[in-house]
Each structure stands twice: as structure tokens, then as C-alpha cells.
C-alpha positions as CSV (number, residue, x, y, z in Angstrom):
1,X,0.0,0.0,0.0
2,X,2.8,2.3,0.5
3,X,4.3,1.9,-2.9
4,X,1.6,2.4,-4.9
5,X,1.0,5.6,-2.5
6,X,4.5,6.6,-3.6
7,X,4.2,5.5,-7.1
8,X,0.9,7.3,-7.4
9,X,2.2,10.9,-5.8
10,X,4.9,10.7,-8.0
11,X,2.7,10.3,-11.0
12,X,1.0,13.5,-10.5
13,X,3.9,15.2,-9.6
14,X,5.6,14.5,-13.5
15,X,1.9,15.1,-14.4
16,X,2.1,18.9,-13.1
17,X,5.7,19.2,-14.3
18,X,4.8,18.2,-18.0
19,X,2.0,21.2,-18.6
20,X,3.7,23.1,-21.2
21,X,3.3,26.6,-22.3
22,X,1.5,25.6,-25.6
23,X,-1.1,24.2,-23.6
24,X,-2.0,27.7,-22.1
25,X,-4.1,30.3,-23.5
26,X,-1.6,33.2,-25.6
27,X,-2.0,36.0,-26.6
28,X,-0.7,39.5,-26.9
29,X,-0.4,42.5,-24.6
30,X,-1.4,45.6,-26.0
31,X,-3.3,48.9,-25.5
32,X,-0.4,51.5,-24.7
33,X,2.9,51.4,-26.0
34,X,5.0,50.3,-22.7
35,X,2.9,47.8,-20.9
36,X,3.7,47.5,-17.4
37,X,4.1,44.0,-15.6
38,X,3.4,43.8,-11.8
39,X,5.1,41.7,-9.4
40,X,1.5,40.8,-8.4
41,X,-2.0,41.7,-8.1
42,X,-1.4,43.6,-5.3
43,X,1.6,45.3,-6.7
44,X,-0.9,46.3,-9.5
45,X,-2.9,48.0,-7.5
46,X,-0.5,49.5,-4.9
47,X,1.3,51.0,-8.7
48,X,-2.1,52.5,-10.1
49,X,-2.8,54.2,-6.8
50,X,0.7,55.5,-7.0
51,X,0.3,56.8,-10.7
52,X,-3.2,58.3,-9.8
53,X,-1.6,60.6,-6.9
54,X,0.9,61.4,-9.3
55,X,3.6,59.9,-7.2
56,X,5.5,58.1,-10.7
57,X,6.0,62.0,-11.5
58,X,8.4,62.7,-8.6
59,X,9.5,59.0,-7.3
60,X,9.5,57.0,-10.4
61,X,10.9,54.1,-7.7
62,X,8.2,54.4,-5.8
63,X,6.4,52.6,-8.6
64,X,9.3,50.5,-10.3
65,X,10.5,48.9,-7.5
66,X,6.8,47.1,-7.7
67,X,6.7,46.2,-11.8
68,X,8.0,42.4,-12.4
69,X,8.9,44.0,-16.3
70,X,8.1,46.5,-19.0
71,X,7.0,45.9,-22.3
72,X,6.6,47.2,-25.7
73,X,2.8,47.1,-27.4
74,X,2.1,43.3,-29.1
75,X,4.2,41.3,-27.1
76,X,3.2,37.7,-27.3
77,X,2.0,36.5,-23.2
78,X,0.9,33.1,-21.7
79,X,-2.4,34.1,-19.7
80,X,-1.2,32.1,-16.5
81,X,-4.6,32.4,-14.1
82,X,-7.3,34.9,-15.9
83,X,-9.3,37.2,-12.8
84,X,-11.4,40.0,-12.4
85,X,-9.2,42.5,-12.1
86,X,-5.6,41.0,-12.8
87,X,-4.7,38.2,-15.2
88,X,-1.4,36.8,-14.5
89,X,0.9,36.2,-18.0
90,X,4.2,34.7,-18.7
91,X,6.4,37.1,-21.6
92,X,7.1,35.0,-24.1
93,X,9.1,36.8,-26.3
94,X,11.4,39.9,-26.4
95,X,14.0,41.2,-24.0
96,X,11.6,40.4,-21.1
97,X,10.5,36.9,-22.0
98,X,10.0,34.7,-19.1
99,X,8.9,37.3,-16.9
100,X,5.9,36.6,-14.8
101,X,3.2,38.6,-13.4
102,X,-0.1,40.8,-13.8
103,X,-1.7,42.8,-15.9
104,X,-5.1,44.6,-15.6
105,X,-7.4,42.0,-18.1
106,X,-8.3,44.4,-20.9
107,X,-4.8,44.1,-21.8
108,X,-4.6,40.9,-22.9
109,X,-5.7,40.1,-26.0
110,X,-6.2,36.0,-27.0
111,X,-4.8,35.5,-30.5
């Protein structure tokens, strides 16, 4: 019984490792020409509350220090984990490509 606990954990364990990128939704980023990349959903919104007070304007690492990446419009993306008001994406191309993080939903754009 033991074994075939073993054998069976480390089925799904190759199982998880084995997803590949393909199998994910892509797409493109796009909608302003430098697309910002946040650490995280809460990142995201900690960096919009900074740009909305205008902070960016006189401490530009105030909101850097909190971006995973930058980049241009049309870069191709893995959508990771689709929410409601962040989508987390994997770059797959470009200077930034396997960066990892969040982007407001509208975006990404499924191709």
C-alpha cells in the first residue's frame, strides 16, 4: 500500500511538471505602448494608486520597485490564471521573455 502511495504521488507530480506553455491560452499585450508588468495583483494595484496621486511623477521608484517588467505594445504572453481584475501572464518573447506577473485583463488580447 505504500508503494503504490508513492508511485501514485509521483505520478502527478511528473503530471504537473509536464504542462507546457502551448497548452496555455496566448496572446498579446497591448493597449499603450509600454505595458507594465506587476510583481503581483497587489503590486498592481499598490502601482495604479501611485500613478493616480501622481507619485511616478516625482519618485519614479516608488512605482518600479513594484513592476516584475516593462513591455513594448504586441508582445506575445501566456495568460497564466485569468481574474477579475488582474490576469497573471508569462512574456514569451522579447527582452523580457519569461517574466511573470499581472496585468489589468483588458490588456490581454487572446490571438
Amino acid at each position: 500500500m505504500r508503494v503504490s502511495l508513492i508511485l501514485v504521488t509521483a505520478a502527478l507530480s511528473s503530471i504537473a511538471l509536464a504542462s507546457p506553455v502551448s497548452a496555455q491560452i496566448t496572446g498579446v499585450l497591448t493597449g499603450a505602448s509600454d505595458i507594465y508588468v506587476w510583481k503581483d495583483a497587489r503590486a498592481q494595484d499598490d502601482g495604479f494608486a501611485l500613478i493616480k496621486a501622481g507619485t511616478h511623477k516625482t519618485n519614479p521608484n516608488a512605482v518600479i520597485r513594484l513592476m516584475a517588467c516593462m513591455v513594448p505594445d504586441g508582445t506575445r504572453a501566456a495568460l497564466r490564471n485569468p481574474g477579475l481584475s488582474a490576469h497573471e501572464v508569462l512574456i514569451l518573447d522579447g527582452k523580457a521573455a519569461g517574466c511573470a506577473g499581472t496585468v489589468p485583463p483588458g490588456l490581454f488580447k487572446r490571438r
